[in-house]
C-alpha positions as CSV (number, residue, x, y, z in Angstrom):
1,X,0.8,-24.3,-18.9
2,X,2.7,-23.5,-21.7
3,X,5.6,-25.7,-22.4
4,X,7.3,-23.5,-24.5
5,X,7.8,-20.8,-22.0
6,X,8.6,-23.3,-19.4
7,X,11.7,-24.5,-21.2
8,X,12.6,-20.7,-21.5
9,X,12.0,-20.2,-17.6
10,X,14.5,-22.9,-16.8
11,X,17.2,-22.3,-19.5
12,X,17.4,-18.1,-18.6
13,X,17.0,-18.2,-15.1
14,X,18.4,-20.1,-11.6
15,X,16.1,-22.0,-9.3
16,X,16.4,-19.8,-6.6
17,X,15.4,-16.7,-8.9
18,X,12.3,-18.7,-10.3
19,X,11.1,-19.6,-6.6
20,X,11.3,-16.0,-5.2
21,X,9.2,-15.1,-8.0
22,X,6.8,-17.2,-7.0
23,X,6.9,-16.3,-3.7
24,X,6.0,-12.7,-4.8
25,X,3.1,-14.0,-7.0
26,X,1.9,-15.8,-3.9
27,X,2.0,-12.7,-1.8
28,X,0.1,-10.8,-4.4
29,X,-2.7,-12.7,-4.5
30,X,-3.0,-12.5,-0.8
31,X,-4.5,-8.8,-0.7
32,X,-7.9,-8.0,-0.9
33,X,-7.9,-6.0,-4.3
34,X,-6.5,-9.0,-6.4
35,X,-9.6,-9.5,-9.0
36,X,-10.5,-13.5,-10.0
37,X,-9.3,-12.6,-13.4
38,X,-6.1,-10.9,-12.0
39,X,-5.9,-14.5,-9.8
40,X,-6.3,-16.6,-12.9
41,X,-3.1,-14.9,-15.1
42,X,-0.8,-15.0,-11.8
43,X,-2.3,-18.4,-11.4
44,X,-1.0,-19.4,-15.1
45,X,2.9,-17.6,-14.3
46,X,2.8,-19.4,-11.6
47,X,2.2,-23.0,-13.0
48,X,4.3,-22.2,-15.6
49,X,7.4,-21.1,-13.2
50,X,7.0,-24.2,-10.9
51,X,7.1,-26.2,-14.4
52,X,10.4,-24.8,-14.8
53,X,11.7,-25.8,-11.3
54,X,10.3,-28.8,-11.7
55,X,12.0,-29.3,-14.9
56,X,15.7,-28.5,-13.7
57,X,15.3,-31.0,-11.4
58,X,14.7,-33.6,-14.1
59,X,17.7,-31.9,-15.6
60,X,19.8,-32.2,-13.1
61,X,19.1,-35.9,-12.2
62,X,20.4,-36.5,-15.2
63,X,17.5,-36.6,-18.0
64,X,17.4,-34.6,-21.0
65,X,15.9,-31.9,-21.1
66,X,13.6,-33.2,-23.9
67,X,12.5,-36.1,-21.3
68,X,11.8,-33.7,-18.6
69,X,9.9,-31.6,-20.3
70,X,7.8,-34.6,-21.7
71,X,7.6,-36.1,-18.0
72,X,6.5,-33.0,-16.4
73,X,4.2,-32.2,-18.9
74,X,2.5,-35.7,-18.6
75,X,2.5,-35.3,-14.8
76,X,0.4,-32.1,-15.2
77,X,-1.7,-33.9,-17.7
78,X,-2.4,-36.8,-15.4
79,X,-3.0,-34.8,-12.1
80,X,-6.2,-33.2,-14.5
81,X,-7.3,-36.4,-15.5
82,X,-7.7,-37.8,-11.9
């Protein structure tokens, strides 16, 4: 998860856009000749996508975009603590 590229995910691009990406990530790593490695870096663009979506939400229940970032990034941080 990197924070910074979230923020840039969610400012440059619509939810919509960032979910069919994902979507296509997902599908990828469906076949047979995706490598553990190959799994691990769409793994990564994936995280960091659905950061972004989560963060727009934030954003557009009203916080700043400051707060959401901070809250989503402590969400993440306490689903690996668990």
């Amino acid at each position: 998860m990197k924070l910074p590229v979230i923020k840039h995910l969610q400012k440059n691009n619509d939810v919509e856009k960032l979910n069919h990406t994902m979507e296509v990530l997902e599908s990828f790593c469906e076949h047979r000749s995706v490598k553990e490695n190959e799994m691990d870096v769409v793994g990564e663009l994936i995280t960091n996508l659905a950061g972004a979506v989560e963060m727009d939400k934030l954003i557009q229940e009203g916080m700043s975009e400051k707060d959401a970032a901070n809250t989503f990034a402590k969400r993440v941080l306490g689903s690996i603590d668990q």
